[in-house]
N, C-alpha and C positions, 0 to 999 in steps of 0.2 A: 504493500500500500504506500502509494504517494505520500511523503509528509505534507501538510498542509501548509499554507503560508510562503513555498518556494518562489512565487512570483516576486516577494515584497523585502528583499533579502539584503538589496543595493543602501543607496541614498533614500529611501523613504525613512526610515528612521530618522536619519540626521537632519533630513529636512523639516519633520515634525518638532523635535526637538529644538530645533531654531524660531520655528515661532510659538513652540508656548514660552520660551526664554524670553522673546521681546513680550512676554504680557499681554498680547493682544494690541498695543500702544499706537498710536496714533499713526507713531512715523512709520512703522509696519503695516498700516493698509496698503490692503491689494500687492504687498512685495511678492510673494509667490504667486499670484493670479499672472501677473504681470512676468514675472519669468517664464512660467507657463505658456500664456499667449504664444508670448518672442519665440518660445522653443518651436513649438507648434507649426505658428505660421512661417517658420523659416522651414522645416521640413517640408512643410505641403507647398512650397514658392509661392504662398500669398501674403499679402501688405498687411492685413488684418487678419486677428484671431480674437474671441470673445467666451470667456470661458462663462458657463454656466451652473447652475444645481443640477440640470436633468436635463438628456436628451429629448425630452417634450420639451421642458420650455426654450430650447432653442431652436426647434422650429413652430413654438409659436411665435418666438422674437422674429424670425425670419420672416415668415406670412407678414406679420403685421410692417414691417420694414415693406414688404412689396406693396403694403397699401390693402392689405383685402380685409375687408370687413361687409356688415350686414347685404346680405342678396347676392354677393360673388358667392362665383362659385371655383374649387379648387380642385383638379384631375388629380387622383390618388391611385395605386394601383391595389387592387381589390383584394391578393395576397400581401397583405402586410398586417406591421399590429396595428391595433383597436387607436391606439395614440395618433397616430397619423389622419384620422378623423377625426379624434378629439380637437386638437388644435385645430381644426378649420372650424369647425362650431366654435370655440373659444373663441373665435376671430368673427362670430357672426354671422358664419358664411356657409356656404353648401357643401358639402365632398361628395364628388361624382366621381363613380369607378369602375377604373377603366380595367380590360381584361388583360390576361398577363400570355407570353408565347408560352408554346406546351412543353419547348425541349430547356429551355434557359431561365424558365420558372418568373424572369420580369415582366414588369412592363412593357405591352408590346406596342410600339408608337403607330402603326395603323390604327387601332382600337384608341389611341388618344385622339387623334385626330375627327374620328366620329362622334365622339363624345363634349366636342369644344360648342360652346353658344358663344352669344354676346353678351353673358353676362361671366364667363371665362376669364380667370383672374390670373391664377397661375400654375404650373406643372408640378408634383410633386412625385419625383422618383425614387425608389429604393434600391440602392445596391444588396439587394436581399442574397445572404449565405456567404458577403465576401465576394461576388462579380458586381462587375460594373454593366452598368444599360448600355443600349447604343444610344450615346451620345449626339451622334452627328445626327443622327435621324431624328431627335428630338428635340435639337438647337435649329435644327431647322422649321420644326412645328412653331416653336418658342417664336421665330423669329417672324414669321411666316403672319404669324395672330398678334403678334405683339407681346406675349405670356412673360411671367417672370418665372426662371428656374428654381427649382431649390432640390438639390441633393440630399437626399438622407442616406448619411452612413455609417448608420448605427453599431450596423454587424461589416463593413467594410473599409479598413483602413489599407493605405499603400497598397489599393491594386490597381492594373493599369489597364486603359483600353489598346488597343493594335496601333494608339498615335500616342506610345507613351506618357497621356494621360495619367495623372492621378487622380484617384475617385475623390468628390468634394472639391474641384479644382476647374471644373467645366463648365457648368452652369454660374447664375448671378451667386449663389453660396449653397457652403455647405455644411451640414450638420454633423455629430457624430455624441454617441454615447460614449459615457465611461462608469459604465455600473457595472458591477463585478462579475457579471459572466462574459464582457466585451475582451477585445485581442490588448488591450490597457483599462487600466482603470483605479477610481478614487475612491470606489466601491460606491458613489451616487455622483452624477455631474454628466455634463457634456459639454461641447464649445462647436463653435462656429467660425466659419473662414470666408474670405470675399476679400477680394481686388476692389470695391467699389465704396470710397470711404464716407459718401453719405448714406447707405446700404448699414453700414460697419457702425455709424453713429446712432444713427433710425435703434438698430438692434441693442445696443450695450445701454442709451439709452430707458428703450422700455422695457430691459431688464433689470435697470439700477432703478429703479424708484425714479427715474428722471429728475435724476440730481443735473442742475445748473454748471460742473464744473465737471463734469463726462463729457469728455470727447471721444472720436473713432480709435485712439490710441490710449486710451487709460480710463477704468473704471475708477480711479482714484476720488476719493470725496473728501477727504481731512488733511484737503494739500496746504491752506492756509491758515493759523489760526488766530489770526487776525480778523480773517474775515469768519473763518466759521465760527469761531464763538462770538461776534458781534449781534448786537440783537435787531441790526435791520439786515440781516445777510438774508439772502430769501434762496431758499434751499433745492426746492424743486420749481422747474420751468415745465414740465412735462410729467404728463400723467405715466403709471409704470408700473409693472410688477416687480416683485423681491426675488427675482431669478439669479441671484448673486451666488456664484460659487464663494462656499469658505475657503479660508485660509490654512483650515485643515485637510481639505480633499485637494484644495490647490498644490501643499504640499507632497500629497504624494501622485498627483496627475505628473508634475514636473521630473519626478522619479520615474515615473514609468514612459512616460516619453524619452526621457533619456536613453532606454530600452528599446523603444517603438519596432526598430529593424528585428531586435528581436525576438521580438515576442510573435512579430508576423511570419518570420522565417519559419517559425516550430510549427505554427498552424498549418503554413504549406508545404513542411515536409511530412505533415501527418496526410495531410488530402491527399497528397499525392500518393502515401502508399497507400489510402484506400481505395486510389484511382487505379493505381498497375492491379492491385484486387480484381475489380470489377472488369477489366482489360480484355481478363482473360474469359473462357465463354461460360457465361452466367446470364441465365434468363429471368433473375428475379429481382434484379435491380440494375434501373439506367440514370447514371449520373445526370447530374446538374450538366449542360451541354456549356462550352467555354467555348467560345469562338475562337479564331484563328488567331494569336499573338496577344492576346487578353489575357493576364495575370490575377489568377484568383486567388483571394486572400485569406481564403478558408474561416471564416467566421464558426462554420461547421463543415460538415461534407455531406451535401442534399443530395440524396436518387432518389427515384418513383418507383414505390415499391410496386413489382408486379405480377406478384403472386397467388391475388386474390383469381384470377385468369385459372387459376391451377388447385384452385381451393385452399389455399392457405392463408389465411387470416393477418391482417396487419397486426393486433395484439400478440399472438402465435408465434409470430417471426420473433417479434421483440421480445419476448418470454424467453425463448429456444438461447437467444443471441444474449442475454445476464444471463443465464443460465450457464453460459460459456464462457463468462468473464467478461463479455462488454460493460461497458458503463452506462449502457439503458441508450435507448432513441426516444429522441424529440419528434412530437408529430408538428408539424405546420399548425399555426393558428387558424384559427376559424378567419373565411376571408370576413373583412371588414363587413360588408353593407349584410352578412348573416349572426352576426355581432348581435346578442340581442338587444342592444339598445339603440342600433342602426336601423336594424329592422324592422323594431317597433314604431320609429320615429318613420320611415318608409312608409309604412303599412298604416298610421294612424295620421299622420302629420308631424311633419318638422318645423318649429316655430324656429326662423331666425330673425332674431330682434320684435319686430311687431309682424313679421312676415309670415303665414300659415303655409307651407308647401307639402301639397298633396301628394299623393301615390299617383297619380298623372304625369308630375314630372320627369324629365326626362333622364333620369338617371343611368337608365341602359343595364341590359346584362352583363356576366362573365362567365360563362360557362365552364369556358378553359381554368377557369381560377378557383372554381368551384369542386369540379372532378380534380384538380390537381391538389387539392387543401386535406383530402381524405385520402390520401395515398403519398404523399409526402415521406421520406424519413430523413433524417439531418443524426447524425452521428457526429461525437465531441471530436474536437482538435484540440482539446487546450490542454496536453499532456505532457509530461515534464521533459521526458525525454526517451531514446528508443526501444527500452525497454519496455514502456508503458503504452509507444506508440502498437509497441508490435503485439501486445495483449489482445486489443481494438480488435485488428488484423486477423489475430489467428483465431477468434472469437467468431465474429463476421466469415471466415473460411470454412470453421467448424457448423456454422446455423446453416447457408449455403448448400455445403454437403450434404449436411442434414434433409434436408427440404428434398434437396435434387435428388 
């Protein structure tokens, strides 16, 4: 058995210990956020980086940076989590969802494009399992309508498309979690990236409480105390939520960034050998399909299980597969708009703002996303090393035979 806690083993300590020694104290706001950023956005080659509490509230800072509120509406892909429609309601606005390709499991940008009105605010893609979308096909939608991007890369850090692309690096911004089962993390938090420094101010500010002395470049608020203890100092200019990462998860985000290369490395040398796996001839599971020169970053390692063809039961598989020493499959989340509180809001009405919208609306099927949500399996990559990768392996070999 894995010891626990090997990920956190570097600088996270020392960094933690650095700021409860300064106290919490004035002149140590935002020092670790702020290092973090700088790390961040210098590996992903963007100008800005905006650290947050949670991978929700940063793309709801993002939506509301693009402007969408009450009666927009926001293209989401219909496999994803429940949170990626949350933030468009929190922003007032509609999530419409669009279906996803059958072999690549994303968003498939034909199926955006049917789905765009005139009240079509902005795209919301997911790099779901560690791939990247196709970008060009959907900066062209983007461009084409006029839409704002936004990246979600929750489960996808450093992977590349076929133009050496990095994911979060394409679109207008991009998003990423760092909750404790992501490729880094603060154990709660996430941050945001964009080249576009009124985009970058929009966002940090309606995450800071819209403090007055936020700008694109620093969450900083107790930069003068002349002025902030003065009693005509007026504090907030803008309205805002409390999306502020601590300076205790800042501390150890900055630690595992430090890491980032690799912590992604281990992921993809686990996918990969679940990939030469499946290679060979096995008819009860087909990988996540990668495109040609596309760099997956293994979040997990997704196939379609296809056994039920053969009578074997998706519980059954996964039962046979711990049974053998796996570490248990993840099934795919329920798609979004079958969510029961999408669903219900669908089926009964969805109030946005003072707005009633009916089950008439256009919201559109996904069928592909639907039959893909119940046959899903995603198998762990976040193993310490080759011995533990190769547990997975001969586990998954051993259920395989089994079955076959």
């Amino acid at each position: 058995m894995v010891k626990k806690g090997w990920r956190f083993h570097n600088n996270e300590k020392k960094y933690l210990n650095r700021i409860l020694k300064s106290d919490f104290s004035a002149g140590s706001d935002n020092y670790m956020s702020e290092q973090f950023e700088n790390l961040f956005a210098k590996k992903h080659n963007q100008k800005f980086a905006i650290s947050s509490n949670s991978g929700t509230s940063t793309l709801h800072q993002a939506l509301h940076s693009f402007g969408v509120g009450h009666g927009d509406e926001v293209i989401i892909p219909a496999l994803t989590v429940g949170m990626c429609g949350f933030v468009v309601w929190q922003c007032g606005a509609v999530p419409v969802y669009a279906d996803v390709d059958k072999e690549t499991f994303l968003i498939d940008p034909a199926d955006i494009e049917k789905k765009i009105t005139k009240k079509t605010k902005a795209i919301m893609v997911v790099h779901l399992y560690g791939l990247m979308c196709d970008m060009d096909k959907i900066l062209k939608i983007g461009k084409k309508y006029k839409l704002k991007i936004l990246e979600d890369c929750a489960q996808c850090f450093l992977a590349y498309d076929d133009k050496k692309r990095i994911s979060g690096t394409v679109g207008d911004a991009g998003s990423w979690s760092l909750e404790s089962s992501k490729h880094i993390s603060s154990s709660e938090g996430g941050v945001l990236t964009t080249n576009n420094k009124s985009l970058a101010l929009k966002m940090r500010k309606f995450g800071g409480l819209g403090f007055t002395n936020i700008t694109a470049f620093s969450g900083k608020v107790r930069i003068d105390k002349n002025k902030f203890q003065n009693p005509n100092w007026k504090r907030h200019n803008e309205f805002g939520f409390n999306y502020r990462m601590s300076e205790l998860c800042a501390a150890v985000a900055l630690a595992q960034t430090e890491k980032l290369e690799y912590f992604v490395n281990k992921r993809i040398e686990s996918g990969k050998e679940f990939l030469k796996l499946l290679k060979k001839k096995n008819e009860l599971l087909i990988p996540q399909k990668v495109p040609n020169k596309y760099i997956h970053s293994y979040y997990t390692f997704a196939a379609l299980f296809n056994g039920k063809k053969k009578g074997i039961s998706w519980s059954a598989f996964r039962k046979k597969f711990v049974n053998f020493g796996g570490d248990g499959i993840y099934s795919a989340w329920q798609t979004v708009n079958n969510e029961p509180c999408f669903y219900n809001a669908r089926k009964n009405g969805l109030y946005s703002g003072s707005m009633k919208i009916s089950n008439s609306y256009g919201w559109g099927e996904t069928p592909v996303a639907i039959n893909l949500q119940k046959n899903i399996m995603q198998f762990t990559t976040n193993q310490k090393n080759k011995k533990e990768i190769k547990r997975q392996i001969m586990a998954l070999k051993k259920t395989i035979e089994f079955f076959e």
